[in-house]
C-alpha positions in Angstrom: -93.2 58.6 -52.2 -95.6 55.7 -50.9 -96.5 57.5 -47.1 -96.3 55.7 -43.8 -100.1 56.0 -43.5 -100.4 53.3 -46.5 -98.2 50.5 -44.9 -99.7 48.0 -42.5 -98.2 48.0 -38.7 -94.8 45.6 -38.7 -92.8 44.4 -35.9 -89.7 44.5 -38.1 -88.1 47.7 -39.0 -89.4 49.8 -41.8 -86.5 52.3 -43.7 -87.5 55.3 -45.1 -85.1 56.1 -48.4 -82.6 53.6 -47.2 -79.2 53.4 -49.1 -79.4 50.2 -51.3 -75.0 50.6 -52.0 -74.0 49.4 -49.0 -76.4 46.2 -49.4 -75.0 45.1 -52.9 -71.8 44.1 -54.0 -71.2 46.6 -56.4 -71.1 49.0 -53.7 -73.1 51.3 -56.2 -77.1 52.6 -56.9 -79.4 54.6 -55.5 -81.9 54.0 -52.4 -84.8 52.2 -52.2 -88.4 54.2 -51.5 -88.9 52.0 -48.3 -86.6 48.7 -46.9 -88.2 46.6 -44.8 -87.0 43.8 -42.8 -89.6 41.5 -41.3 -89.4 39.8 -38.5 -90.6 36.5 -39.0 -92.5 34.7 -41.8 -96.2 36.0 -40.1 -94.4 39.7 -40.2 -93.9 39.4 -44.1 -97.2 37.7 -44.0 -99.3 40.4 -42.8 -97.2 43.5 -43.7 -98.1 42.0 -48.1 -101.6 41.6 -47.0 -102.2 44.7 -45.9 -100.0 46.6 -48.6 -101.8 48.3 -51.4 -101.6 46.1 -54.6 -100.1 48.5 -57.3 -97.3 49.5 -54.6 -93.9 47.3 -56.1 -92.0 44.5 -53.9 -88.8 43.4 -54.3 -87.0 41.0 -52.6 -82.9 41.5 -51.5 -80.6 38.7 -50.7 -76.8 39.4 -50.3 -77.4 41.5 -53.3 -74.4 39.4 -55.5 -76.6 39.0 -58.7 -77.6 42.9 -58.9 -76.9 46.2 -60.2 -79.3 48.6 -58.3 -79.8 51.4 -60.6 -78.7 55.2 -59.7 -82.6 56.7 -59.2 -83.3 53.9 -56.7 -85.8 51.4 -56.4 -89.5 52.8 -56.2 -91.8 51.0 -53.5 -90.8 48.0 -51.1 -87.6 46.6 -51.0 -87.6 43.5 -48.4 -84.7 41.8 -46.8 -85.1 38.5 -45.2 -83.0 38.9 -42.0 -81.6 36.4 -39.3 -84.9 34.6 -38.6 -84.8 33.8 -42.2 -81.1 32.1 -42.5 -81.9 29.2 -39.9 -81.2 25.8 -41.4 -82.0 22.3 -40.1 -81.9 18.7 -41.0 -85.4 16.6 -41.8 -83.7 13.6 -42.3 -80.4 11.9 -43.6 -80.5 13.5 -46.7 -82.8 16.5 -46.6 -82.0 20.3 -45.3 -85.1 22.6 -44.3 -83.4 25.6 -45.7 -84.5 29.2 -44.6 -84.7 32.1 -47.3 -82.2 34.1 -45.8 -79.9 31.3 -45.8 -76.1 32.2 -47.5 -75.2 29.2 -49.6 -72.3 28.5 -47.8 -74.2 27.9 -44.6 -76.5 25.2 -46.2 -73.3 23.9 -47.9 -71.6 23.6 -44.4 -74.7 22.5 -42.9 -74.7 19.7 -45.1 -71.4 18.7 -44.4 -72.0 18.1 -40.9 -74.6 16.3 -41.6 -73.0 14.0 -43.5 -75.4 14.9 -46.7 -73.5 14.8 -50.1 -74.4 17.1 -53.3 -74.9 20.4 -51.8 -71.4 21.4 -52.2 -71.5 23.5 -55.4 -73.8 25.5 -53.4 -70.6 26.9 -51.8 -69.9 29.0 -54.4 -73.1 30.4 -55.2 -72.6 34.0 -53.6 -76.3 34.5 -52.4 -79.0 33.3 -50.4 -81.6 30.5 -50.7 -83.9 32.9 -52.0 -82.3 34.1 -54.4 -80.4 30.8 -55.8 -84.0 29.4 -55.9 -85.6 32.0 -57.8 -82.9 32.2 -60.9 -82.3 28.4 -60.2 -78.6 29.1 -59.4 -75.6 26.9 -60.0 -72.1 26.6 -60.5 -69.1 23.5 -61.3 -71.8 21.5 -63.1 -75.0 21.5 -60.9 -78.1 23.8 -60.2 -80.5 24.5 -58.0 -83.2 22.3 -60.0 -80.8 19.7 -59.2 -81.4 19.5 -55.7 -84.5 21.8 -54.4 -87.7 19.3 -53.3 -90.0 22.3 -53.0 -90.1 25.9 -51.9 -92.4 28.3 -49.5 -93.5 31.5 -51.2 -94.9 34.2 -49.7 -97.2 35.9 -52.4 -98.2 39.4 -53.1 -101.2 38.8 -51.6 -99.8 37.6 -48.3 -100.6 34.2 -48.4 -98.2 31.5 -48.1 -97.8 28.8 -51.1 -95.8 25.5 -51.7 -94.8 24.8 -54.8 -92.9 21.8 -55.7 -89.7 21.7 -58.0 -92.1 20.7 -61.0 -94.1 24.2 -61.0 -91.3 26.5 -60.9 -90.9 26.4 -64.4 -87.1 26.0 -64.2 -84.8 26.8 -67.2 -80.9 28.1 -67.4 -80.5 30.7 -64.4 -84.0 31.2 -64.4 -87.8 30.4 -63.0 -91.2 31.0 -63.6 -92.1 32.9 -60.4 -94.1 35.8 -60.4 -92.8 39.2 -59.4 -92.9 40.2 -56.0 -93.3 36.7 -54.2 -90.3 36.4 -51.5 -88.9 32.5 -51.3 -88.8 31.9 -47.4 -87.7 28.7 -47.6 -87.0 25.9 -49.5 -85.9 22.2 -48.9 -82.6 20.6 -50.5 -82.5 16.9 -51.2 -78.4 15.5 -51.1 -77.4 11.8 -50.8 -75.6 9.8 -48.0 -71.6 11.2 -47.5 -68.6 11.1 -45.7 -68.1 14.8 -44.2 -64.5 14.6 -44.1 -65.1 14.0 -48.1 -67.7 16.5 -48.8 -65.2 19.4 -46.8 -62.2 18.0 -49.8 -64.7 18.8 -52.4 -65.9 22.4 -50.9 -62.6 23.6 -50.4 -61.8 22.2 -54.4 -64.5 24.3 -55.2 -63.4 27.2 -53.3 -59.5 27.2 -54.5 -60.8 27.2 -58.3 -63.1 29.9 -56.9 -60.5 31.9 -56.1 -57.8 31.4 -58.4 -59.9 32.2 -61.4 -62.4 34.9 -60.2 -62.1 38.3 -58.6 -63.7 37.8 -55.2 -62.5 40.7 -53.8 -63.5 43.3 -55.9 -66.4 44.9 -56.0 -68.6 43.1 -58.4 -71.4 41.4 -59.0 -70.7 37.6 -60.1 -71.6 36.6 -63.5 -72.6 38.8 -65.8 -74.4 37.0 -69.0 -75.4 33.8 -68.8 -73.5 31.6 -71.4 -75.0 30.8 -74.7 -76.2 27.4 -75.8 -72.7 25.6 -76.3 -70.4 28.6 -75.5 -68.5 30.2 -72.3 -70.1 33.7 -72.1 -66.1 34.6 -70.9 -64.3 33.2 -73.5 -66.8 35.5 -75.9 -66.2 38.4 -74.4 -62.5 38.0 -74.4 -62.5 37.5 -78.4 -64.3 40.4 -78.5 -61.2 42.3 -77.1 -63.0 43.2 -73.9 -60.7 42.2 -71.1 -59.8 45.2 -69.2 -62.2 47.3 -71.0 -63.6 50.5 -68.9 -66.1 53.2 -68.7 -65.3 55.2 -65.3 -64.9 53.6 -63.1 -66.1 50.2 -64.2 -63.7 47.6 -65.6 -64.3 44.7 -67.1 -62.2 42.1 -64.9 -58.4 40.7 -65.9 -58.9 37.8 -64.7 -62.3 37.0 -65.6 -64.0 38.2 -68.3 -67.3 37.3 -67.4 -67.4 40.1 -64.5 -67.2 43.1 -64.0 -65.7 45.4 -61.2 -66.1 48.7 -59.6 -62.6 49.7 -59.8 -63.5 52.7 -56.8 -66.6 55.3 -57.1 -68.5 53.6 -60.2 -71.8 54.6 -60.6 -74.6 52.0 -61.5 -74.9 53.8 -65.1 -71.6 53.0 -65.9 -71.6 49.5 -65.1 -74.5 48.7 -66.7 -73.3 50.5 -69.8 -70.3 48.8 -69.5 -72.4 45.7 -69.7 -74.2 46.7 -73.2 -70.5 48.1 -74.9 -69.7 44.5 -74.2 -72.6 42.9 -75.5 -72.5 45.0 -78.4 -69.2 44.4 -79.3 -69.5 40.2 -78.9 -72.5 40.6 -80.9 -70.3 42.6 -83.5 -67.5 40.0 -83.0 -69.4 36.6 -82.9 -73.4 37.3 -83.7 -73.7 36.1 -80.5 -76.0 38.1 -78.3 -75.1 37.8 -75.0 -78.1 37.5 -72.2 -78.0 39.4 -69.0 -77.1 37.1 -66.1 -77.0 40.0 -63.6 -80.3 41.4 -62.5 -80.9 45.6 -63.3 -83.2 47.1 -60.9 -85.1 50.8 -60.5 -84.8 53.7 -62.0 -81.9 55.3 -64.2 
């Protein structure tokens, strides 16, 4: 274990061997080595500067997209608290977004503001930095869609901008290096009515919640879909609704997640996740991506 003598002084709180379960969705995995929260973007700042280079970052949202592996995560895991999740308008139709940010408050945000074309962000079950790294989306739009640029703090403790044209941004994913932490990032809507922007997030919300199982524990999309194909509709040819190992289940009522049905462990969920790949890749030759990130050790 990396010792407290090697870590820079913080005025956030440093965790030894903090429980990562109760952080992620899954309500599963191991703990990570150290947790720290900062406490503001000169905290981060400083705390990466002084850290020695071969010890492993991380960065944790909500911790929707993730399945944190049983052994834990080795080195720093870092979560971007409230001084992270403040967001403002810069003008009639641009948000200064913090890192922290859920996407429902940016969506809401928005709304008030009267700034259309942030709404599918309601349904992205994250925050800003984690939507922005995987270039998030849902009901037809992505992040890509709408980000002007982003704040990055590196590994090296300096703080970058990089506009939407460097990020490298493909399906659910970026070209951002491991170990930089999004702080922020601003969102670029058009002019709307907010009584008409709230019709369209709750539209979003009701198909949200008749078709997938938001109150289970689980982990939002699992693959991505393949080029002209529903990754659900694959796996449900495949024969896998309903499928278990433990006490993980592939979800009834949509087969593009799965659940922890009570005391899963992180194994079994993720080798859920590969009995179903290999059985749509049996079924249809379709090999089915990872959608979900898999972090630490088995």
């Amino acid at each position: 274990m990396t010792t407290l003598t090697a870590f820079p002084p913080v005025r956030g709180k440093l965790t030894p061997d903090a429980p990562l379960a109760p952080l992620v969705w899954f309500k599963s995995g191991g703990t990570a080595e150290w947790l720290f929260e900062p406490k503001d973007v000169a905290d981060l700042q400083d705390f990466l500067a002084g850290l020695a280079p071969e010890v492993p970052v991380m960065a944790l949202g909500l911790g929707s997209n993730l399945i944190v592996r049983d052994g834990g995560v080795p080195g720093v895991v870092i979560r971007l608290g409230k001084a992270f999740a403040k967001v403002e308008r810069v003008d009639e139709t641009t948000l200064n977004c913090g890192g922290g940010a859920s996407g429902i408050l940016v969506s809401s945000t928005a709304r008030d503001n009267g700034i259309a074309g942030l709404e599918f962000l309601r349904s992205i079950p994250g925050t800003v930095g984690g939507f922005v790294r995987m270039n998030g989306g849902a009901y037809g739009r992505e992040v890509k869609d709408v980000l002007i640029d982003c704040d990055l703090v590196i590994r090296s403790g300096e703080i970058v901008t990089l506009p939407l044209s460097e990020l490298g941004y493909t399906y659910r994913h970026s070209e951002l290096t491991d170990g930089s932490i999004v702080v922020a990032a601003r969102f670029r809507g058009h002019p709307g009515e907010p009584a008409r922007i709230q019709a369209e997030m709750d539209r979003i919300s009701t198909a949200r919640e008749a078709s997938q199982p938001l109150r289970s524990k689980t982990g939002g999309s699992t693959f991505k879909n393949p080029d002209g194909g529903k990754a659900w509709e694959l796996v449900d040819k495949a024969g896998c609704r309903g499928l278990t190992i433990g006490g993980a289940q592939v979800s009834e009522k949509h087969t593009n997640f799965l659940i922890n049905t009570g005391e899963a462990t992180s194994a079994e969920i993720e080798a859920l996740g590969e009995e179903v790949r290999r059985r749509v890749k049996e079924q249809s030759g379709v090999e089915l991506q990872w959608e979900i990130q898999r972090v630490g050790r088995p």
